[in-house]
Residue, then its C-alpha position, 0 to 999 in steps of 0.5 A: x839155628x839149632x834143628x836137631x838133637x840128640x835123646x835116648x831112643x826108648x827107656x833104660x835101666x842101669x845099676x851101680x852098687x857100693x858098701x851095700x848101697x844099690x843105685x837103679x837108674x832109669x833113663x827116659x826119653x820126655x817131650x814135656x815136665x808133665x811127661x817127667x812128673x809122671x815117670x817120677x811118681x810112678x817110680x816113687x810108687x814102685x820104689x816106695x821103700x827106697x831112701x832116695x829118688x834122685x833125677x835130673x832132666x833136659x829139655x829142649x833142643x836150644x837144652x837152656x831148661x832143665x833141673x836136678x833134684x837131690x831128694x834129701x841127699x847133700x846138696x849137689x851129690x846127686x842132681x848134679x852128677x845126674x846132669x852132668x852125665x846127660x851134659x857129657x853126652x850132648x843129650x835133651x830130651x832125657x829124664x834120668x831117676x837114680x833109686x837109691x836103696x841104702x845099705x847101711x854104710x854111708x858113702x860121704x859126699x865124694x863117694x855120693x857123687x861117684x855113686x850117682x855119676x856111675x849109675x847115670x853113666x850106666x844107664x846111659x851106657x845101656x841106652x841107644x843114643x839117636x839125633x831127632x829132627x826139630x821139625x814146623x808143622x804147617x797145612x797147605x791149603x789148596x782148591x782142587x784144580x792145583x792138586x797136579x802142581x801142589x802133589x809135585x813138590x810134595x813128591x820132589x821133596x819126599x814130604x809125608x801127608x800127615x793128613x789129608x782131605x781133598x774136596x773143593x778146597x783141599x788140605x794136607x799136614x806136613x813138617x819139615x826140618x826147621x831149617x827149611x820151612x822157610x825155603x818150602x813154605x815159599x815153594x807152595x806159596x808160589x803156586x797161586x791160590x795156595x795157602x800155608x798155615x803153620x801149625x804148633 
């Protein structure tokens, strides 16, 4: 089961220039296609007088959904180089947009592919790459006089409370690698009277 990836820890610039043409590229970590959509828009509005905005983008942390665009360049001398690039390192989670400002020479397919290649491996260069957790969230649920049994396996596991109410029936949100929300959400079901409820 896979439970943890590895992103881009905050947005990235990169450059890469050839016979006047000026590739940008920037690199974004994203959790959603919503989330891409607006970083794509919002670069075609900063860019608005570039010929190209070429992306490619991972998601996922099984990484089976993802997408690479052209945008009017040759087939597959952009979009590709692009995912290959987020490929080679293992990444997801990662949008990636080349700018392309033509200089007037034109680069063919082959140096096309090396041009986005290196701009997307240049971008990626100036990233810091880090491994996140595929985390369940759930609530334990709970009445008050187990509170004593309930907060020890929280401190026994070093669980963070996300969010907590304690009344008559008490609540308290927190996640754990998907991995052993199996194995935690039986400890809590032990103790009588507990409820767990996963949360998306």
């Amino acid at each position: 089961m896979t439970d943890s990836f590895l992103t881009i820890a905050k947005a990235e610039e990169g450059l890469f220039k050839d016979k006047g043409s000026k590739f940008i590229a920037y690199a974004f970590p994203v959790e959603s296609e919503d989330e891409i959509k607006e970083h794509i828009q919002r670069l075609k509005k900063a860019h608005h007088s570039a010929r190209h905005h070429c992306y490619a983008w991972r998601l996922g942390a099984e990484k089976t959904h993802f997408r690479a665009n052209d945008d009017g360049e040759p087939s597959s001398t952009a979009g590709k180089p692009i995912l290959g690039q987020m490929i080679r390192l293992d990444l997801t989670n990662i949008l990636i947009v080349v700018v392309r400002y033509f200089g007037g020479t034109l680069l063919g397919v082959s140096g096309l592919i090396n041009a986005y290649k290196e701009s997307a491996a240049d971008v990626l260069a100036h990233s810091t790459i880090i491994e996140k957790l595929v985390e369940t969230n759930f609530t334990v649920e709970f009445d008050y006089p187990n509170m004593n049994p309930v907060m020890q396996i929280f401190k026994e596991e070093n669980l963070d409370q996300k969010e907590s109410q304690f009344e008559l029936r008490c609540k308290i949100k927190t996640s754990v690698r998907k991995s052993e929300a199996e194995r935690m959400t039986e400890k809590f079901r032990k103790i009588d009277g507990v409820e767990v409820v996963l949360v998306d």
